[in-house]
PLY file of the C-alpha trace (Angstrom):
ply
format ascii 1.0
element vertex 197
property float x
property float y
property float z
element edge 196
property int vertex1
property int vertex2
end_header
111.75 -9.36 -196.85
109.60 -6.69 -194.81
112.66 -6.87 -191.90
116.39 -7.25 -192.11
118.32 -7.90 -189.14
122.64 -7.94 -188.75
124.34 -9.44 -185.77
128.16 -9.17 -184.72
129.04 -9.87 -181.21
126.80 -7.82 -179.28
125.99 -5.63 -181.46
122.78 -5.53 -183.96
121.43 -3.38 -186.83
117.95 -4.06 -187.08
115.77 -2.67 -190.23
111.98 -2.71 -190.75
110.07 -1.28 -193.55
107.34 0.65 -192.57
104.49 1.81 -195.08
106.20 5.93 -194.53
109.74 4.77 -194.35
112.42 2.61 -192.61
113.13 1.78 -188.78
116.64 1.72 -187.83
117.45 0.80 -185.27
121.39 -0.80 -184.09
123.44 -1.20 -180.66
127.13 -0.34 -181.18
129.98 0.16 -179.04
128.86 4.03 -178.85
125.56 3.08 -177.89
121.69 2.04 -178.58
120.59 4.38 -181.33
116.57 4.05 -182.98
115.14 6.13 -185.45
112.63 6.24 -188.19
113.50 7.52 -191.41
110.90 9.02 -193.78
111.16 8.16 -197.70
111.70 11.32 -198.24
114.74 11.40 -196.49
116.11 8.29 -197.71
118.60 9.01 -200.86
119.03 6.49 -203.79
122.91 6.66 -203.99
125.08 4.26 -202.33
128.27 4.07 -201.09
130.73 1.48 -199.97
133.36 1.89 -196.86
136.12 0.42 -195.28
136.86 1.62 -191.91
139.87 0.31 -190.15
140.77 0.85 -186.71
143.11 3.65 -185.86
146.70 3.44 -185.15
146.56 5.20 -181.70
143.53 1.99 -180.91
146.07 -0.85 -182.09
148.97 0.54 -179.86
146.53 0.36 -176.77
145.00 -2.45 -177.23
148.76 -4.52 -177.86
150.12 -2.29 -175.32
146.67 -3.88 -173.14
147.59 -7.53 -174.31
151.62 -6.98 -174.11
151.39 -6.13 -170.19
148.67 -8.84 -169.41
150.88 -11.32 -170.68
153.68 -10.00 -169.06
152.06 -9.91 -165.76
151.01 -13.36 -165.80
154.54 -14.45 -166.74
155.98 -12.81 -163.72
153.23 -13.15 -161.19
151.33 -15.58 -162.34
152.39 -18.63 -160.07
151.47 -17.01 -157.16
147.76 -16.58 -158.44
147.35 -19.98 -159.67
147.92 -23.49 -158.07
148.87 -25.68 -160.57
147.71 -28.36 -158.21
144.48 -27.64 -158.47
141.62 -28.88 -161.09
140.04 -25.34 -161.94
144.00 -23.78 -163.04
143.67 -24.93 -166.53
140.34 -23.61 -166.75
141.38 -20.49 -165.52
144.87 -20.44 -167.52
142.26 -21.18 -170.84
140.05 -17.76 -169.68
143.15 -15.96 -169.27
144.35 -16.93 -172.75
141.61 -16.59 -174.64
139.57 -13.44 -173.16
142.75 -10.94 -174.79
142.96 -12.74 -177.98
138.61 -11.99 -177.89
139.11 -8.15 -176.88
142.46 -8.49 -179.84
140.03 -9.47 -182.25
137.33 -7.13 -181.70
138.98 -4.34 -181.07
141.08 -4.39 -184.34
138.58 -5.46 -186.65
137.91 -3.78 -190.29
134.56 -3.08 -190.85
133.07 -2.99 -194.15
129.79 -0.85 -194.74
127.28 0.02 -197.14
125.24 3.08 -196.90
121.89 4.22 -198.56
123.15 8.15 -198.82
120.48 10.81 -198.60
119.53 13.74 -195.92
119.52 10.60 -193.18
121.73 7.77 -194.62
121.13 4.13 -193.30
124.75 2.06 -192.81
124.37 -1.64 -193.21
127.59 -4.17 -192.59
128.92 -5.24 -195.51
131.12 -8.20 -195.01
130.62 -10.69 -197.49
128.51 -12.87 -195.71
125.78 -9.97 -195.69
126.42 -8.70 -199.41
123.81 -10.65 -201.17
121.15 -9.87 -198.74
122.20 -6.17 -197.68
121.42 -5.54 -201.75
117.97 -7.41 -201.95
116.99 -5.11 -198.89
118.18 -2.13 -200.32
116.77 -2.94 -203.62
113.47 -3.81 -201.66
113.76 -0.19 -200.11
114.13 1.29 -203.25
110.97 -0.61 -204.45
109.02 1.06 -201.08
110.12 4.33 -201.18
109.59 4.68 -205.69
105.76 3.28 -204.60
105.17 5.39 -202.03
106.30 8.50 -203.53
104.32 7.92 -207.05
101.29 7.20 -204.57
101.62 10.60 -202.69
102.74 12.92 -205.28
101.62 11.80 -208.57
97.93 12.26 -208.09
95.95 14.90 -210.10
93.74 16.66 -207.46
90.35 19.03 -208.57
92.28 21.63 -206.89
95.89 21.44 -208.06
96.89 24.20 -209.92
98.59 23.48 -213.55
102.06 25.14 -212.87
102.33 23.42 -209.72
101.39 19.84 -210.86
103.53 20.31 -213.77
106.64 21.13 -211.41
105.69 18.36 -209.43
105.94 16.16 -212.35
109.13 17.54 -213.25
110.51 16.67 -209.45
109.05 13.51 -210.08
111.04 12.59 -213.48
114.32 14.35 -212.18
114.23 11.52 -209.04
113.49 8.61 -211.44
110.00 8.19 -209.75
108.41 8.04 -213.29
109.81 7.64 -217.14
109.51 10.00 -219.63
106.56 8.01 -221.18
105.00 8.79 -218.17
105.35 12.28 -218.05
104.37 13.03 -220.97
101.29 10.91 -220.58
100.74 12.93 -217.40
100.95 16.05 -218.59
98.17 15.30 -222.01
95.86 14.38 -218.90
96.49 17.77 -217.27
96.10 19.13 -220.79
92.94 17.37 -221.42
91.82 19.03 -217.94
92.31 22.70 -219.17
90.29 22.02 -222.15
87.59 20.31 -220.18
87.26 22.96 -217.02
87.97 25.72 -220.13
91.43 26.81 -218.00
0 1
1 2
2 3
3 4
4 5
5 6
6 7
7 8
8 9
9 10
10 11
11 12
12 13
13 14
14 15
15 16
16 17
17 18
18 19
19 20
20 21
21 22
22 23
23 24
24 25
25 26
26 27
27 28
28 29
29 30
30 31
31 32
32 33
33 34
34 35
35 36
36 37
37 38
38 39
39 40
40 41
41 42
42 43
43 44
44 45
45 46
46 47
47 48
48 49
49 50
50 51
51 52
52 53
53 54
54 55
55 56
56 57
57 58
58 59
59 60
60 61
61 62
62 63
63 64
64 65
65 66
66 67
67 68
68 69
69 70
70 71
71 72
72 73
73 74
74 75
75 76
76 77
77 78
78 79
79 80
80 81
81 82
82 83
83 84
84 85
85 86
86 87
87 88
88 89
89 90
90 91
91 92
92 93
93 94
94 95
95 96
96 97
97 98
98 99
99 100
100 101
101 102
102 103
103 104
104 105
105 106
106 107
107 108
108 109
109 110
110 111
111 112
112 113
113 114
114 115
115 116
116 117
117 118
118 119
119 120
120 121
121 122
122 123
123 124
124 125
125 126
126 127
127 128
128 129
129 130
130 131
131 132
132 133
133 134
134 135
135 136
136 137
137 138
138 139
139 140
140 141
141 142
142 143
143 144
144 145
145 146
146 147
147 148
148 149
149 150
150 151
151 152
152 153
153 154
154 155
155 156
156 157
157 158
158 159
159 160
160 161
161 162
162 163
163 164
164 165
165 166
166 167
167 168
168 169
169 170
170 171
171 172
172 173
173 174
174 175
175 176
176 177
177 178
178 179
179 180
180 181
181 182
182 183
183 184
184 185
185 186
186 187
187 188
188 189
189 190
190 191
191 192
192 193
193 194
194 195
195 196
């Protein structure tokens, strides 16, 4: 899965691994928002979070709902003629467009993000769970290659103290095992002895 896309309503969060990083890109209420995030940037930690809609939002939006239907009960006869065919289409509209903007509006919303300098928010709902995880496992995948593929290279001109910090970054972020490290450090050992550092 190169690409991971979300869909609620008309909004989107759209996600596309790149060989440097991730595009994000996602249209809320707030607005249309794209970015790409570099590897670096991208943390390993995740975190889960429920955000519910604020008490001041439910009073307005039932307060919204509470007045519609009160208008229509008191004026309502003298916008539609029950005589004619289109009322009970429009009656349907009228009922069902506040219970849409109800639902919406109050909804919890579940997320997952990838926490680092730039975190990435996924939905969470359990219909996306399964596949949010594969992608973010998939990420993880990406960024641990690409990082082991830019840093842990042994350049002519790297100097020992600096490779061997490097390494040390390396473990610390779980980009290589201690096996690995060690291994890495007898070949800049073997080096010294060869060049006569």
């Amino acid at each position: 899965m190169k690409s991971y896309k979300q869909k609620k309503w008309n909004h989107f969060r759209n996600f596309e691994l790149l060989d440097e990083g991730v595009k994000y890109e996602y249209k809320v209420e707030e607005g249309y928002f794209s970015q790409t995030l570099k590897f670096e940037t991208i943390g390993f930690d995740e975190q889960i979070s429920d955000k519910k809609p604020s008490s001041v939002k439910v009073g307005l939006v039932l307060s919204i709902l509470f007045n519609i239907i009160l208008f229509f009960l008191a004026f309502g006869n003298k916008f539609i003629d029950m005589d004619s065919p289109m009322s009970p289409t429009i009656l349907l509209i009228l009922a069902i467009v506040p219970l849409i903007i109800f639902k919406s509006s109050l909804q919890r919303e579940h997320l997952k993000f990838i926490v680092g300098q730039q975190n990435l928010c996924f939905w969470y709902d359990k219909k996306y769970q399964a596949d949010v995880d594969n992608f973010i496992a998939e990420i993880k995948d990406a960024k641990r290659k690409y990082m082991r593929k830019k840093y842990l290279v042994l350049n002519d001109y790297d100097e020992a103290s600096a490779f061997k910090h490097r390494l040390n970054w390396l473990l610390v972020e779980k980009f290589i095992d201690e096996s690995e490290h060690k291994e890495w450090l007898q070949k800049l050992e073997n080096r010294k002895i060869i060049r006569g550092e």
